[in-house]
C-alpha positions in Angstrom: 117.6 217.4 172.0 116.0 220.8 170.5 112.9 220.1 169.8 111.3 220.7 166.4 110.1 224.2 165.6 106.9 224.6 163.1 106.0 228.0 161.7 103.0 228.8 162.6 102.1 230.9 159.5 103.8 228.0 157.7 101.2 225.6 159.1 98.1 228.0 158.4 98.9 227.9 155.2 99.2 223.7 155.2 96.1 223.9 156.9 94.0 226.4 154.7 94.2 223.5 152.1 93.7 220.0 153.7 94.5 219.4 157.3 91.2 221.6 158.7 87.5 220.3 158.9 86.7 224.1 156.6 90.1 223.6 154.4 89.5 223.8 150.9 90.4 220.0 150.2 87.8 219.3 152.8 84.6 221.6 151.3 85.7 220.2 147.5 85.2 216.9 148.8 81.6 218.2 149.9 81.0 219.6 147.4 81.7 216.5 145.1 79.6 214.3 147.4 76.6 217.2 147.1 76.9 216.8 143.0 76.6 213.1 143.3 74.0 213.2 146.2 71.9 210.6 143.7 74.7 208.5 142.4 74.1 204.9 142.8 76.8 203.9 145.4 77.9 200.0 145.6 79.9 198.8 148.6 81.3 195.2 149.0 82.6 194.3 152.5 84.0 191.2 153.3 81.1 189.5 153.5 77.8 192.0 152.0 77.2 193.9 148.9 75.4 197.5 149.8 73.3 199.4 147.6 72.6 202.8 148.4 70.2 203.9 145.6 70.9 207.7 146.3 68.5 210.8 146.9 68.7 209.7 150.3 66.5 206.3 149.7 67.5 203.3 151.9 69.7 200.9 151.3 69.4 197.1 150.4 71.9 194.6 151.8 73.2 191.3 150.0 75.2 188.5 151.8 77.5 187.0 149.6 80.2 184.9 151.3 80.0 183.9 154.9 75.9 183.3 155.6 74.9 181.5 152.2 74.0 178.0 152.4 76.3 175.0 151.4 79.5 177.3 151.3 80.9 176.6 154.6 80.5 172.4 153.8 82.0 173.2 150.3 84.7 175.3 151.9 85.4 172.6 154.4 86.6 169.5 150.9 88.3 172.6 148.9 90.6 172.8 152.9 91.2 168.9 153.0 94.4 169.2 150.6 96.1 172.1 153.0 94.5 170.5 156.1 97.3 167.2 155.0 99.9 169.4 153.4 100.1 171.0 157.3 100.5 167.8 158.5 103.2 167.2 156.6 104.9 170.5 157.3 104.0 169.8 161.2 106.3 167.2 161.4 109.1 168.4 159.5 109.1 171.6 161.5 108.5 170.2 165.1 109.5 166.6 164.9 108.0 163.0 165.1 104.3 162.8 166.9 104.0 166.7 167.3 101.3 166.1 164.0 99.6 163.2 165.5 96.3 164.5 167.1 95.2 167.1 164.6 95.8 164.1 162.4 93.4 161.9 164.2 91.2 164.8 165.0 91.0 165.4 161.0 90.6 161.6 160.6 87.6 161.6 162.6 85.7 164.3 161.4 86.5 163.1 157.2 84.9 159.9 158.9 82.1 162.0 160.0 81.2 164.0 157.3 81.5 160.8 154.7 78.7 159.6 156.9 76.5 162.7 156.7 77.2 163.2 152.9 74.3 162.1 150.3 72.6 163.2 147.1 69.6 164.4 149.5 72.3 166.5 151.8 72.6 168.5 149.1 69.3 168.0 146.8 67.3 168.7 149.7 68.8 170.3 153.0 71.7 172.2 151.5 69.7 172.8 148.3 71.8 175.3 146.5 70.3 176.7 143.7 73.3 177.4 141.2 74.3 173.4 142.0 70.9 172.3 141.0 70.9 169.0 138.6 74.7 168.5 140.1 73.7 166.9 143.3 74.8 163.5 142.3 78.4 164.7 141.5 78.7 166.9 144.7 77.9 163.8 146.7 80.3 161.5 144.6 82.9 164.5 144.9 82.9 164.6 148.6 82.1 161.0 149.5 85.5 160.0 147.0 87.1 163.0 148.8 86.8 162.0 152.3 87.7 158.2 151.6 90.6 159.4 149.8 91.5 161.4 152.6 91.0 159.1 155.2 93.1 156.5 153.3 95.8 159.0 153.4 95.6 159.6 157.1 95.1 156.3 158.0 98.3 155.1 156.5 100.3 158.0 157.5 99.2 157.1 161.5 99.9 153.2 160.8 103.4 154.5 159.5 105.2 157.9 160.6 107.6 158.0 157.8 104.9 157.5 155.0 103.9 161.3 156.3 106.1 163.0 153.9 106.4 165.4 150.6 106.7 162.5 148.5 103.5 160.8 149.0 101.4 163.7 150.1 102.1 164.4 146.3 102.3 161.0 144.8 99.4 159.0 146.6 97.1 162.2 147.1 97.0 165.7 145.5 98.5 164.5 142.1 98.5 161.1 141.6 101.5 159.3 140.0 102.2 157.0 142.8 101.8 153.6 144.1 98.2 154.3 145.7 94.6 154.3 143.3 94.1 157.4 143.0 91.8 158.0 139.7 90.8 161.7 140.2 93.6 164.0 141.7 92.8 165.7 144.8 94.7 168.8 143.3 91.4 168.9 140.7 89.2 168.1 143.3 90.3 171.5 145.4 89.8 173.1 141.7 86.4 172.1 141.5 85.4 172.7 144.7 86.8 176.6 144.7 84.8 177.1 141.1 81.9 175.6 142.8 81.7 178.2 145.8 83.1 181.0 143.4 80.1 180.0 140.6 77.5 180.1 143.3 78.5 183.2 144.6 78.7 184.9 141.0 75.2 183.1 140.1 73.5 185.2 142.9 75.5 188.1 143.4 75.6 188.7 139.4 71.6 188.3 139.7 71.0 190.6 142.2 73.1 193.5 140.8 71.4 192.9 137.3 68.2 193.2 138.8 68.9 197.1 140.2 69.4 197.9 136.4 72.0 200.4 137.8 73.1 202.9 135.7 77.0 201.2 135.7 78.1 205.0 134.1 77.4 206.8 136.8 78.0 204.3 139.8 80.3 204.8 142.5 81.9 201.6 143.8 83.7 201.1 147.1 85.2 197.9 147.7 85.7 198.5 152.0 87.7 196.9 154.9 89.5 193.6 155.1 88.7 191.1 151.8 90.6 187.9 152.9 94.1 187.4 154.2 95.3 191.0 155.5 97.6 192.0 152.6 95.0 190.0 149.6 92.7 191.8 147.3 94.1 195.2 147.5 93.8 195.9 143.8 90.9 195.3 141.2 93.8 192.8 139.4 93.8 190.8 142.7 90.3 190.7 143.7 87.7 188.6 143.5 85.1 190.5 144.3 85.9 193.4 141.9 85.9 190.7 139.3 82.8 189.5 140.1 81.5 193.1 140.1 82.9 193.9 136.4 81.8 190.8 134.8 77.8 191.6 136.5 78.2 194.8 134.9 78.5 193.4 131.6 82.2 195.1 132.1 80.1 198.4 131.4 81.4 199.6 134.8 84.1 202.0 134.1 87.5 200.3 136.2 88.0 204.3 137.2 84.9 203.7 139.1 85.8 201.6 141.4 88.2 202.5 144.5 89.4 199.0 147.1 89.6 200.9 150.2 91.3 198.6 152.7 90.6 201.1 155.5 87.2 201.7 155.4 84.6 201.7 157.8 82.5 198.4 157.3 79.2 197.5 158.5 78.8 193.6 160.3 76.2 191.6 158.6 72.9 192.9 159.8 70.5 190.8 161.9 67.1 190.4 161.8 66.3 193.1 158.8 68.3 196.0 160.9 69.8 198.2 158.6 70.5 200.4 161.0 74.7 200.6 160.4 74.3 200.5 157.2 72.6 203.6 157.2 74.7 205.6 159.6 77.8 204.3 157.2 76.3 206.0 153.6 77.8 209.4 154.6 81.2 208.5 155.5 81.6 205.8 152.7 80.2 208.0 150.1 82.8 210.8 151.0 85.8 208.4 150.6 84.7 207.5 147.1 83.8 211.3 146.8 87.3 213.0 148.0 89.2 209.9 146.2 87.3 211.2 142.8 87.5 214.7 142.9 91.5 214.0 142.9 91.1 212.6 140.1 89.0 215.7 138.8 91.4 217.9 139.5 94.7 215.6 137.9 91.8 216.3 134.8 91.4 220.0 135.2 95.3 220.9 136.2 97.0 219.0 133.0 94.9 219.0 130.5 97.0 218.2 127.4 99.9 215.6 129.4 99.0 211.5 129.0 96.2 210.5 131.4 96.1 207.8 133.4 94.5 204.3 132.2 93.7 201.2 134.4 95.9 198.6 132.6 94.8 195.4 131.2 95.6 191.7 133.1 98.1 189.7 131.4 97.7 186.6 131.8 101.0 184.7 131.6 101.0 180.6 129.3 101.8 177.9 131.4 101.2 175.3 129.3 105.0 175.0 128.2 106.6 173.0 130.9 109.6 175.2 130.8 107.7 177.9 132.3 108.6 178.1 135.9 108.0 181.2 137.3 104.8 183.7 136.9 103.5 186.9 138.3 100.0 187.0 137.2 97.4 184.5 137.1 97.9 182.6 134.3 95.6 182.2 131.3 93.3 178.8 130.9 93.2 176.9 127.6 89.7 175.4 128.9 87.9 174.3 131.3 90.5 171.2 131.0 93.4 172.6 131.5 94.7 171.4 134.7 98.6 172.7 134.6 97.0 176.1 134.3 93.6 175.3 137.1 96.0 174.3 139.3 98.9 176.5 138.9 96.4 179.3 139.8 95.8 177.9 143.2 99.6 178.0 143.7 99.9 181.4 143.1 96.8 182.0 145.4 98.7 180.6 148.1 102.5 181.9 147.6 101.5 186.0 146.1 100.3 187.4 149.1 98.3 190.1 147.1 96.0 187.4 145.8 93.0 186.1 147.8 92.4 182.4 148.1 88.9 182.9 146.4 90.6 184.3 143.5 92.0 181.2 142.1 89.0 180.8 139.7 86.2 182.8 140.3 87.2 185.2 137.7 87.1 181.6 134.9 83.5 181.5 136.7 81.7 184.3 136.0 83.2 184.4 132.7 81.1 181.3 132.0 78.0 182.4 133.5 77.8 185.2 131.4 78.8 183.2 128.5 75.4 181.0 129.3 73.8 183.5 129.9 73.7 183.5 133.7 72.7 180.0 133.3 74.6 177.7 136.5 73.1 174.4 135.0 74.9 175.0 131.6 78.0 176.0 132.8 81.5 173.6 132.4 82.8 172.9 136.1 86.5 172.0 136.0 87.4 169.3 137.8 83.5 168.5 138.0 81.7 167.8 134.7 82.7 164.5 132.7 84.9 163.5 135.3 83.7 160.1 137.5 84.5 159.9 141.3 83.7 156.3 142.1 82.8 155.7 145.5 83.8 152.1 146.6 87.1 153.2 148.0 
């Protein structure tokens, strides 16, 4: 085989432009980064909000998802509905048994953790402030939860053949069957997600608000990983860039904001060592820097031709049972509308662009800014006026 010949002058010229540390592309970039040396710059990784204030003054870091208290015992009802659901796809896929000791392993720990569970587990050890005053219903939640759940199980190991689609539907996510079942566990996973996705909001939507950021002038990086590997790759499909506009007061401009999925990211810092974050300012801020002066340039080469717009969401109506088939989140009639509550987290699990946190948290921080950032006041679906006894 010949191999491939390059010009050499050919190249230069490629070169002079982008492909050299001195290239043109390269020193615009610096040049941008320079001009914005004091630009507020927000980064959100999967797990910590950064604020680099600018002018070279050190950063403050945020946790929002992984280290706050109550969300990995939250986190661990909203997974009892897939948890069964695998089960059930377990043994169709490998046959009878195959299912039978994650089954008993799961059985065990509900057991477990409907022991643990109170009002004071969550009043007083957990003791999450954006669930204050809902202690009471957090407890009856997961206490009802867990019975419910082990009723399930319990029944299924008694009798293989009750492990099936049928019943996993009927007798526990939506009800309909011949089991008790007075508060789907469908709207229990929808509470449960606009739980976390409220708490998260509450305090993540404070903190910005307290930097009294200039939101015109930010620069916003939304870095690494967010979720699932192919989730949360544009500001339509993420979470966290919702939660971002709706802190703003949506006076963030959506050109602002870049998801940069292969980013440098910083791990959560230990003990008050902001080390990595530090040595990470640079190279972040010249992503959002050589991503914008792109856009600078489109500005300053076509002057005259259509720009380019962020679009709005549509947001598709469920409510006619006809409806089928969607490709955006659909709209909510309410924080009672259950077709469209739950239909979102079916699309959360089937569109592989969506992260799982998605399903509602954009429905949350809508409402806390509707209250006023005020958790106590806000309407939890699946939650508020709704009774989970707990004699099962």
């Amino acid at each position: 085989m010949t191999p491939s010949y390059e010009s050499p002058e050919l190249v230069r010229l490629f070169t002079a432009y982008t492909a050299d540390p001195e290239s043109i592309g390269r020193k615009l970039a610096r040049a941008y980064d320079t001009a914005t040396y004091d630009s507020p710059l927000l980064v959100a990784t999967g797990a910590d909000f950064a604020l680099y204030p600018g002018s070279g003054h050190p950063p403050t870091v945020h946790g929002y998802r992984l280290s706050p208290r109550g969300f990995k015992e939250l986190t661990a009802v909203s997974h009892l509905g897939p948890a069964v659901a695998s089960l059930v796809y377990l043994r169709r896929v490998l046959g009878e048994s195959s299912w039978r000791p994650q089954a008993e392993q799961l059985l065990a720990e509900v057991k477990s953790s409907r022991a643990a569970n109170s009002v004071q587990l969550w009043r007083d050890r957990i003791a999450v402030e954006a669930y204050r005053g809902r202690e009471q219903q957090i407890s009856d939640l997961v206490d009802y939860t867990c019975a419910t759940t082990a009723r399930y199980l319990t029944a299924a190991l008694d009798d293989e053949a009750y492990l099936n689609e049928e019943t996993l539907r009927a007798d526990y996510l939506e009800g309909g069957g011949d089991a008790q079942l007075p508060v789907p566990v469908n709207h229990v996973m929808v509470a449960t997600f606009f739980l976390a996705g409220l708490d998260i909001s509450y305090r993540i939507g404070r903190w910005l608000r307290a930097q009294d950021l200039d939101w015109q002038r930010a620069m916003v990086l939304i870095a690494g990983r967010q979720g699932r590997a192919t989730a949360g790759v544009t500001w339509t499909s993420s979470s966290v860039a919702t939660l971002i506009l709706g802190a703003s007061g949506h006076r963030l401009p959506l050109e602002r904001m870049y998801l940069a999925p292969h980013a440098p990211t910083f791990a959560t810092p230990r003990d008050g060592d902001l080390s990595e974050v530090v040595a990470l300012e640079r190279a972040l801020r010249g992503i959002w820097c050589a991503t914008r002066v792109t856009v600078e340039l489109g500005g300053l080469m076509f002057d005259g031709y259509p720009r380019y717009a962020p679009a709005g969401v549509h947001f598709p109506d469920v409510r006619d049972p006809a409806v089928t088939e969607i490709s955006e989140m659909p709209a909510v009639d309410g924080p009672r509308d259950m077709r469209a509550l739950v239909t979102r987290l079916r699309m959360v699990m089937e569109d592989p662009r969506q992260l799982l946190s998605g399903a509602v948290t954009d429905l949350a921080v809508e409402e806390l800014a509707r209250t006023d950032w005020d958790p106590t006041t806000v309407h939890v679906p699946g939650l508020t006026d709704v009774h989970y006894p707990t004699d099962l």
